[in-house]
N, C-alpha and C positions, 0 to 999 in steps of 0.2 A: 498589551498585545495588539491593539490598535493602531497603534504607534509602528510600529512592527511591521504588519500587514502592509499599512501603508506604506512604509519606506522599500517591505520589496516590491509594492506594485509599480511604484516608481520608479524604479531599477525593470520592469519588463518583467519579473521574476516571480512564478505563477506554483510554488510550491506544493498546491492543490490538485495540480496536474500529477504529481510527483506520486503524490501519497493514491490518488486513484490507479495509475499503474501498479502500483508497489499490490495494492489489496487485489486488485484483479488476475495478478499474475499468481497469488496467495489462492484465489479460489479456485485459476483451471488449474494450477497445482494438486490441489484437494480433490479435483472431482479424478484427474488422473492418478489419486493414491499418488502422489508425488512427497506428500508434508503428511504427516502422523498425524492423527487429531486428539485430542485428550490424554495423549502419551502411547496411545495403542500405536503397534505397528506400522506403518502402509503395507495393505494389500491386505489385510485377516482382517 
């Protein structure tokens, strides 16, 4: 994994960025009832 890491920082390639977008678009999602939580609905 190490190995990994390394080779994309090498490359400029910042995956970490990726996956923090990804979650935060996941929460104003949620807070706007956008994404179901626990399998309930959105909006009940």
């Amino acid at each position: 994994m190490l190995a990994f890491d390394q080779e994309l920082k090498q490359q400029g390639i910042n995956p970490g960025t990726s996956a923090d977008l990804v979650v935060a678009s996941l929460f104003a999602a949620t807070l706007l009832e956008w994404v179901p939580i626990s399998g309930e609905s959105a909006g009940k």
